[in-house]
C-alpha positions, 0 to 999 in steps of 0.5 A: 609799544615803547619807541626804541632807541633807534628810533628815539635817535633818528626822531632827535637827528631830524628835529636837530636838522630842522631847527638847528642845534642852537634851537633845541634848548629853546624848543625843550624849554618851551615844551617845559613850560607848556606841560608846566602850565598843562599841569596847573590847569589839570589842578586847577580844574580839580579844584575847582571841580571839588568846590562846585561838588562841596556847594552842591552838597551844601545846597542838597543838606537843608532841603534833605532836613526839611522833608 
């Protein structure tokens, strides 16, 4: 269930409150910041993940020759 637009007002009005107006901006960029770096590691860890599989396929193929 999507929040709606009260909702979404009333969670804005309270975080105004509790870190004053000057605030938000800075919060907001760091929140932008935070899923930034959230995603380079999502890639990151794929990668990463790829490689060790194509070394293990590497490892596998002589072994599959031999026999």
């Amino acid at each position: 269930m999507r929040p709606g637009l009260w909702q979404i007002l009333i969670v804005v009005a309270i975080i105004a409150i509790l870190f004053g107006a000057k605030k938000i901006p800075e919060l907001a960029r760091s929140i932008g910041k935070a899923k930034g770096e959230f995603k380079k590691g999502l890639v990151e860890g794929e990668q990463e993940e790829a490689a060790a599989e194509k070394e293990q396929e590497k490892k596998e193929e002589p072994a599959k020759e031999i026999a």
